[in-house]
N, CA, C and O atoms as CSV, one atom per row, in Angstrom:
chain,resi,resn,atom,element,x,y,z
A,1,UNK,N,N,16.092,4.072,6.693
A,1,UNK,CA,C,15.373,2.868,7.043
A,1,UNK,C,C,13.958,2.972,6.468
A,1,UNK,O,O,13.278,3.997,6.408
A,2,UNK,N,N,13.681,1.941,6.121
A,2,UNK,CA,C,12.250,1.686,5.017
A,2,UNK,C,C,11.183,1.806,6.405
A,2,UNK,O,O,11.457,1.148,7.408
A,3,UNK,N,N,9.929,2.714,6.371
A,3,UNK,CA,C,9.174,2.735,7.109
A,3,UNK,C,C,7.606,2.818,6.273
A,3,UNK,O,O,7.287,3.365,5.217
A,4,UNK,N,N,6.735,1.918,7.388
A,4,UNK,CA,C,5.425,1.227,6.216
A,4,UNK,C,C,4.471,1.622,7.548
A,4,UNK,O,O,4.488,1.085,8.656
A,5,UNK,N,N,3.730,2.611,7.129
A,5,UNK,CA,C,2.435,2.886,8.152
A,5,UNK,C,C,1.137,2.498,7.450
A,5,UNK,O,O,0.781,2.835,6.321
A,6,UNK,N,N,0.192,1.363,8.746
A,6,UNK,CA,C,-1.080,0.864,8.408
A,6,UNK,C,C,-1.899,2.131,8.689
A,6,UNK,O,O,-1.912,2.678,9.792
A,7,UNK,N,N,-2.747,2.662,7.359
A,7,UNK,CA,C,-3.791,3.733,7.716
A,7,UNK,C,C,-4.987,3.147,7.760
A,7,UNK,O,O,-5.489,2.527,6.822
A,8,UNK,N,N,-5.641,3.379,9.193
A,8,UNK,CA,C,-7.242,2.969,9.683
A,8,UNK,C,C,-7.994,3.272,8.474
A,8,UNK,O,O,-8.066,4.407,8.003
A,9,UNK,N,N,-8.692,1.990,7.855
A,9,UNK,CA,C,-9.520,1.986,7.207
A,9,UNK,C,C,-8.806,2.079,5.652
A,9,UNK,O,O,-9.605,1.864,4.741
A,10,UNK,N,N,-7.475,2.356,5.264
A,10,UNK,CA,C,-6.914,2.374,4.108
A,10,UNK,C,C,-6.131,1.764,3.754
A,10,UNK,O,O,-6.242,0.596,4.126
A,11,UNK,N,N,-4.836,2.086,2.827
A,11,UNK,CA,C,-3.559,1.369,2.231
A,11,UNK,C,C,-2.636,1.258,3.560
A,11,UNK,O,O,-2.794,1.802,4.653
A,12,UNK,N,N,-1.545,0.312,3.078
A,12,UNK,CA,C,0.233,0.493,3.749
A,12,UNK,C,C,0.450,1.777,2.742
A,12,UNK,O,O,-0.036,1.924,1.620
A,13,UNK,N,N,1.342,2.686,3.487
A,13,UNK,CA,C,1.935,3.529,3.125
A,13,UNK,C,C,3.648,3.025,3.626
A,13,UNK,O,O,4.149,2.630,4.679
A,14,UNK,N,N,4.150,3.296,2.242
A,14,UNK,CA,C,5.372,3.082,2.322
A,14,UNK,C,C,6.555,3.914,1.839
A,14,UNK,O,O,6.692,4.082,0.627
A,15,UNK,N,N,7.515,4.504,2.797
A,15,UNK,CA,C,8.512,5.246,2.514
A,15,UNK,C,C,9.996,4.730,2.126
A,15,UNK,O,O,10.147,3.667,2.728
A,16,UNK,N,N,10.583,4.884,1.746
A,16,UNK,CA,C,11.770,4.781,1.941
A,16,UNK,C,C,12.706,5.008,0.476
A,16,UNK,O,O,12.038,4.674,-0.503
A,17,UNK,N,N,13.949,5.448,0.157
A,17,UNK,CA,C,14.667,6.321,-0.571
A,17,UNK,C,C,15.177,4.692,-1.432
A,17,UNK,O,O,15.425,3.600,-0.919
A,18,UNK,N,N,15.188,5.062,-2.705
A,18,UNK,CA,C,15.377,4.108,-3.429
A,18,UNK,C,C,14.350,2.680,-3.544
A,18,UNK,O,O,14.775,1.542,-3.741
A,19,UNK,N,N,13.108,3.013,-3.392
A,19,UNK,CA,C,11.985,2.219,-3.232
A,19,UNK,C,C,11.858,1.337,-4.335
A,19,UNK,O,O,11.691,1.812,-5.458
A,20,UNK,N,N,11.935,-0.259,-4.103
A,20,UNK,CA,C,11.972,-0.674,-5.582
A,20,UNK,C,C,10.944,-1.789,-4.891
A,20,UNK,O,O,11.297,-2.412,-3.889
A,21,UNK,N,N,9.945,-1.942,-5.369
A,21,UNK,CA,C,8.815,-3.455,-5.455
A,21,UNK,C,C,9.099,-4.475,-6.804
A,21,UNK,O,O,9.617,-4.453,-7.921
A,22,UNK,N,N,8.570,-5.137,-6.121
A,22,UNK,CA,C,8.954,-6.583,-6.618
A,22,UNK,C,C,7.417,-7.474,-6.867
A,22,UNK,O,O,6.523,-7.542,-6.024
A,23,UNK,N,N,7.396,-7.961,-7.912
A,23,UNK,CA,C,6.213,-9.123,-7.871
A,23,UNK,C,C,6.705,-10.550,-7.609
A,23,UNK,O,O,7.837,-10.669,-7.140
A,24,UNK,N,N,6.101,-11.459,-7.819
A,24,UNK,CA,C,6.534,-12.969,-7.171
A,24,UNK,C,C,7.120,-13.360,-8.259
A,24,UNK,O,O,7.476,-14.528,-8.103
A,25,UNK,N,N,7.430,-12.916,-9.407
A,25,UNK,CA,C,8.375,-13.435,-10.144
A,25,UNK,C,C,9.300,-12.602,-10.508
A,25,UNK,O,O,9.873,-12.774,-11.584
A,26,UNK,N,N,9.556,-11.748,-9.840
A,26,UNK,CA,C,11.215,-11.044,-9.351
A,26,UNK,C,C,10.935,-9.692,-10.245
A,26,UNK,O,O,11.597,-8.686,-9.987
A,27,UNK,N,N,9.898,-9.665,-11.356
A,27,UNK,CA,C,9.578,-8.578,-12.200
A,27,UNK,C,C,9.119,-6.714,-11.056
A,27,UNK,O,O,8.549,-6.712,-9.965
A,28,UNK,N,N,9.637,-5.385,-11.860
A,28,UNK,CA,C,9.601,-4.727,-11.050
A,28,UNK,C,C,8.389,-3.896,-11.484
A,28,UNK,O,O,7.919,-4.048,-12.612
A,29,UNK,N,N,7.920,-3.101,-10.692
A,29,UNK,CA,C,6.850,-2.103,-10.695
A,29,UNK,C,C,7.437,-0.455,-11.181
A,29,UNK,O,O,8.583,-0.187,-10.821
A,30,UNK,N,N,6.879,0.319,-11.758
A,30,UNK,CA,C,7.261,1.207,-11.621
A,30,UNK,C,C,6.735,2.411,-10.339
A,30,UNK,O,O,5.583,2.745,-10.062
A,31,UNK,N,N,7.906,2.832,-9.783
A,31,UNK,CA,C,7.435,3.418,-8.336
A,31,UNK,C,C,8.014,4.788,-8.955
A,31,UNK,O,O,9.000,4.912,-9.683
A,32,UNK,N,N,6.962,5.988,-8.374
A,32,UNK,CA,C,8.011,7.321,-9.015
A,32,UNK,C,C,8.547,7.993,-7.388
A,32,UNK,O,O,7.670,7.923,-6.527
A,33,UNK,N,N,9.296,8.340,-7.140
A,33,UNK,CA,C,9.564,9.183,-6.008
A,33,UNK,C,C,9.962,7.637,-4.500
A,33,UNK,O,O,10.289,6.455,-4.598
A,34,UNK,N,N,9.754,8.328,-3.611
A,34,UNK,CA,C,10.186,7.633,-2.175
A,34,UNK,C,C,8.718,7.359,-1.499
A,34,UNK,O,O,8.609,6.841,-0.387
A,35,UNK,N,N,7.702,7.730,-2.225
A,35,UNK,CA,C,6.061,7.116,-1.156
A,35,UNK,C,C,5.430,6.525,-2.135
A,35,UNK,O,O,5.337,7.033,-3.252
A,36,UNK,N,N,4.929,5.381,-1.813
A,36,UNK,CA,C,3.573,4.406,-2.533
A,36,UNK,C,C,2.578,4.147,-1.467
A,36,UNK,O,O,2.808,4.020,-0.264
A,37,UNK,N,N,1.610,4.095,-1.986
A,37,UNK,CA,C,0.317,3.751,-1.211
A,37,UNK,C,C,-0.131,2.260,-1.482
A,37,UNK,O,O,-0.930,2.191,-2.416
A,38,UNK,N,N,0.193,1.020,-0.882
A,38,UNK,CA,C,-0.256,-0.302,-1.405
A,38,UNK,C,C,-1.556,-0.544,-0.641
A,38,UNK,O,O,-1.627,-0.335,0.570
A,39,UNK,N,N,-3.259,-1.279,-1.851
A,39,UNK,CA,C,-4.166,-1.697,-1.542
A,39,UNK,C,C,-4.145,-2.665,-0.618
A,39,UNK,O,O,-3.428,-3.627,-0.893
A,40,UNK,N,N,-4.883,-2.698,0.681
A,40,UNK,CA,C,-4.790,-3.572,1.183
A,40,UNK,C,C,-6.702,-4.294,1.224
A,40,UNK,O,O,-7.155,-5.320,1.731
A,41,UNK,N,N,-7.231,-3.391,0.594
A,41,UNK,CA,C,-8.844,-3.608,0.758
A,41,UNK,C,C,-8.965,-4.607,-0.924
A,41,UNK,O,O,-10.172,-4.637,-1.168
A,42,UNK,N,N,-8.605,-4.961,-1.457
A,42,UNK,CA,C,-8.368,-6.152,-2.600
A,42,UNK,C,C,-8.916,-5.303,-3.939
A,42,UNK,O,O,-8.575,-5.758,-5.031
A,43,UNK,N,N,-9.603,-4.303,-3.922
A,43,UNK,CA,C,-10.960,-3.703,-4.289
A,43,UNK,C,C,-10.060,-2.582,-5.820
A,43,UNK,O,O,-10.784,-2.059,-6.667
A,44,UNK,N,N,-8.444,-2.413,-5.880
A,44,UNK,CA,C,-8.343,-1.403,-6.509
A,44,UNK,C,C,-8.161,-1.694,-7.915
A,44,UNK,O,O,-7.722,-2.761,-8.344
A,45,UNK,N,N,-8.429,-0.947,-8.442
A,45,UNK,CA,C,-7.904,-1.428,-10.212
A,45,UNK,C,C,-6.726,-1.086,-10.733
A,45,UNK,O,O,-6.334,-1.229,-11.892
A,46,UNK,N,N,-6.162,-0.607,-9.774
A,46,UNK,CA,C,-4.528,-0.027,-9.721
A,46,UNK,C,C,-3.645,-0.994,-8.944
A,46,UNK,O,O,-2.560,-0.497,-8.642
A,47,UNK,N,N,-3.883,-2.581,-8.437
A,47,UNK,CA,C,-3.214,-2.603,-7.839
A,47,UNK,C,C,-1.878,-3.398,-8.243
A,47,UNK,O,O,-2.054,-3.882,-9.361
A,48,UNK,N,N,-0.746,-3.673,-7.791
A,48,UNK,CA,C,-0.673,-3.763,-5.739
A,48,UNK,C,C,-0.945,-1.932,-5.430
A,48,UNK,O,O,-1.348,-1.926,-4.266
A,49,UNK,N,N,-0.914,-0.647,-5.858
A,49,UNK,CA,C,-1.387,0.295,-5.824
A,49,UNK,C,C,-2.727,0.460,-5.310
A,49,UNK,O,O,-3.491,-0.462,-5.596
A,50,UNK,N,N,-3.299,1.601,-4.480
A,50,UNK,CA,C,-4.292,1.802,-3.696
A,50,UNK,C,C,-4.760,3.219,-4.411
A,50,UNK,O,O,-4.231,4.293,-4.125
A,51,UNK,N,N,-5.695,3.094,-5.263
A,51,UNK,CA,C,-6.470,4.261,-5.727
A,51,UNK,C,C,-7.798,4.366,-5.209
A,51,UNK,O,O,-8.821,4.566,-5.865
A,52,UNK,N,N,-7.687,4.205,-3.920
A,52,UNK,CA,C,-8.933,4.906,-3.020
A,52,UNK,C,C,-10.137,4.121,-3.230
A,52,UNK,O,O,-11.233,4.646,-3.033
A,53,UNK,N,N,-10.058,3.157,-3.533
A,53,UNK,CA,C,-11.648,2.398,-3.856
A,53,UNK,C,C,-11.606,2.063,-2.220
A,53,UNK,O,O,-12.786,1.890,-1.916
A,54,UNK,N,N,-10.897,1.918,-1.203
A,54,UNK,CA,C,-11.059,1.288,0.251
A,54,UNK,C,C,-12.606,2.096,0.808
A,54,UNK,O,O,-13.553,1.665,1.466
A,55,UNK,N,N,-12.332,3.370,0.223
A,55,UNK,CA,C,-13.513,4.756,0.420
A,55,UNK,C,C,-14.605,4.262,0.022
A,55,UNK,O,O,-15.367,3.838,0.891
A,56,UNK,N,N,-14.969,4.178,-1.275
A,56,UNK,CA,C,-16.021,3.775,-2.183
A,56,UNK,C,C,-16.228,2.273,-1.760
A,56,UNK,O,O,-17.084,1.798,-2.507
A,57,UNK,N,N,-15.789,1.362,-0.874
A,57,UNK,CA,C,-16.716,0.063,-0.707
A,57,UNK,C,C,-16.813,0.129,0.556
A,57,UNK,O,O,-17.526,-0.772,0.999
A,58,UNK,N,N,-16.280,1.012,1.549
A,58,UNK,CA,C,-16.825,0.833,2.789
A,58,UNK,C,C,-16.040,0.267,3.528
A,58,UNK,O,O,-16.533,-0.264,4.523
A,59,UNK,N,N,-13.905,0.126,3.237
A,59,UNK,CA,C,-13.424,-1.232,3.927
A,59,UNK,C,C,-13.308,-0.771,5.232
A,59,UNK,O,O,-13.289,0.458,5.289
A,60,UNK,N,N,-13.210,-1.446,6.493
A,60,UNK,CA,C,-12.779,-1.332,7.388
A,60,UNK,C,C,-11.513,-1.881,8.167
A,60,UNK,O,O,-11.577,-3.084,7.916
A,61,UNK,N,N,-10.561,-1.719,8.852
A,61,UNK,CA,C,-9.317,-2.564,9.379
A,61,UNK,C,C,-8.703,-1.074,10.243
A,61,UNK,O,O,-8.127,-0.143,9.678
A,62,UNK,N,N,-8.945,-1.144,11.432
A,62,UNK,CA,C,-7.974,-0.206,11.946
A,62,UNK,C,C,-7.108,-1.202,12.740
A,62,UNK,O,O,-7.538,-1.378,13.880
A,63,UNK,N,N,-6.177,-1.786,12.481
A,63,UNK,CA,C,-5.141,-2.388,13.550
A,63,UNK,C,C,-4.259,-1.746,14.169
A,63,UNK,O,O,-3.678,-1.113,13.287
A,64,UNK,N,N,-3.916,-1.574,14.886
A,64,UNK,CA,C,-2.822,-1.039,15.895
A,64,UNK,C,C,-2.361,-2.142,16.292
A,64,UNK,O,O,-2.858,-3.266,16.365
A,65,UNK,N,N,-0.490,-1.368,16.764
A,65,UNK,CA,C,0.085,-2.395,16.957
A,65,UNK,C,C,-0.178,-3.146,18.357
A,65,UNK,O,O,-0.986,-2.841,19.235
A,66,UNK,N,N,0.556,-4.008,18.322
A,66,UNK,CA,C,0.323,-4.770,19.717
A,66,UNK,C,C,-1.116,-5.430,20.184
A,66,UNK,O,O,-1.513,-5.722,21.312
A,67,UNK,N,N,-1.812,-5.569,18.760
A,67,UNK,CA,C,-2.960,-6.016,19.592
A,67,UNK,C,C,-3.209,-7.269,19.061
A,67,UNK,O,O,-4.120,-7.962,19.514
């Protein structure tokens, strides 16, 4: 089962075995292995990929669930 953890202050981290992403026109990404880190701070030059710029601008978002 595909499992996606929000990290306080960083990316979705996403697991799961046979990991394939998709853009809005059905085109694919290349993913290597079963973990990706997707930007959620808008900020990366890697993205939908998260190369740590969330660090370098300061983002903030800790959500937990249920709230």
């Amino acid at each position: 089962m595909p499992k996606i953890t929000v990290r306080d202050n960083g990316p979705l981290l996403v697991e799961a075995e046979g990991l394939v992403l998709r853009d809005a026109s059905g085109g694919t990404f290349s993913v290597q292995g079963s973990n990706v880190a997707l930007c959620r701070c808008g900020a990366s030059a890697t993205k939908p990929f998260c190369d740590g710029a969330h660090g370098r601008i300061g983002f903030q978002a800790a959500n937990k669930a249920g709230s």
